[in-house]
Wavefront OBJ file of the C-alpha trace (Angstrom):
o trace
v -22.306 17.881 38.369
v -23.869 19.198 35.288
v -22.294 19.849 31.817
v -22.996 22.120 29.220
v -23.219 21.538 25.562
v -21.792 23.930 23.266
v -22.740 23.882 19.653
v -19.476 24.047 17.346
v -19.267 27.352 16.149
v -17.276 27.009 13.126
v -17.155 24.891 10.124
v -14.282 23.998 8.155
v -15.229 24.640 4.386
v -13.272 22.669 1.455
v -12.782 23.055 -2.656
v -16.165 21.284 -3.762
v -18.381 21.937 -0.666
v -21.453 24.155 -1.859
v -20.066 27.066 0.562
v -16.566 27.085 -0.825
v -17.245 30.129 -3.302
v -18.992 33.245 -2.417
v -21.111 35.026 -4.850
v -21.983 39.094 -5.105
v -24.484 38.275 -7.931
v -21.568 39.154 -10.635
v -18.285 37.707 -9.545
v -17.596 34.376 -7.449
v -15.047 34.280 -4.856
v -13.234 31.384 -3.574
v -13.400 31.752 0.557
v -9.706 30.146 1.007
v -6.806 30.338 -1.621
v -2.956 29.880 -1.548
v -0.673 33.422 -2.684
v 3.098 32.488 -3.588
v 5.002 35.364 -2.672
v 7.305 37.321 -4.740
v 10.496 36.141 -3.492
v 9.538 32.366 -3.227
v 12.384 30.970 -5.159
v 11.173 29.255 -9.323
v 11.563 25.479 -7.988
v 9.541 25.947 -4.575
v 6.621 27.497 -7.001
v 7.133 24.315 -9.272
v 6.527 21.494 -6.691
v 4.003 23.888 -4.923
v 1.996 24.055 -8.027
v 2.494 20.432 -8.460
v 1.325 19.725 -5.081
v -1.979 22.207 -5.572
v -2.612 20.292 -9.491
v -2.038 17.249 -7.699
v -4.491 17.443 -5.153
v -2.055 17.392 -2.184
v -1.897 21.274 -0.965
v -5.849 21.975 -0.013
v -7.360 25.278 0.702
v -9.468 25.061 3.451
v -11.268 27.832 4.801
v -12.625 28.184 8.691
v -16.057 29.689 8.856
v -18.342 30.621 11.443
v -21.883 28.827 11.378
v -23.599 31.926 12.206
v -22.053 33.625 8.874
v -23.161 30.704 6.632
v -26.754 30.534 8.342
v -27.243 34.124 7.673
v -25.435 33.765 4.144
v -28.243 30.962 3.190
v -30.841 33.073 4.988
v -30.324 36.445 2.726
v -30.876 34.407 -0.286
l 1 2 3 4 5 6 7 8 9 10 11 12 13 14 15 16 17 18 19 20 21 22 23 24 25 26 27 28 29 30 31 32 33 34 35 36 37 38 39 40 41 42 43 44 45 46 47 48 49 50 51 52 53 54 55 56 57 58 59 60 61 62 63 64 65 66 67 68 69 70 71 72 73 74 75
């Protein structure tokens, strides 16, 4: 029997972590973010809000390896 070891493909990339924000040499971008929509109700945006100030709600953003490696590589 033989197994076969596959590298993890993907990363998972947090607020903080030196690939959270991309950069186009004039703006920086934030990979992951959180959009309210329009007709989310005033209190639901309040203890969202709370929740992102707080720490709580977390934007985390699922990357491929091979698009980092080449994103550190073009630099």
């Amino acid at each position: 029997m033989t197994f076969t070891y596959i590298e993890n493909q993907f990363k998972k990339v947090r607020p903080g972590d030196e690939q959270f924000n991309m950069n186009d040499g004039v703006q920086i971008i934030p990979r992951a973010s959180i959009e309210i929509g329009q007709g989310c109700p005033e209190y639901f945006k309040t203890i969202i809000a709370k929740a992102y100030n707080e720490g709580w709600l977390i934007p985390i953003a699922t990357v491929k390896t091979k698009e980092l490696f080449w994103e550190e590589f073009s630099k």
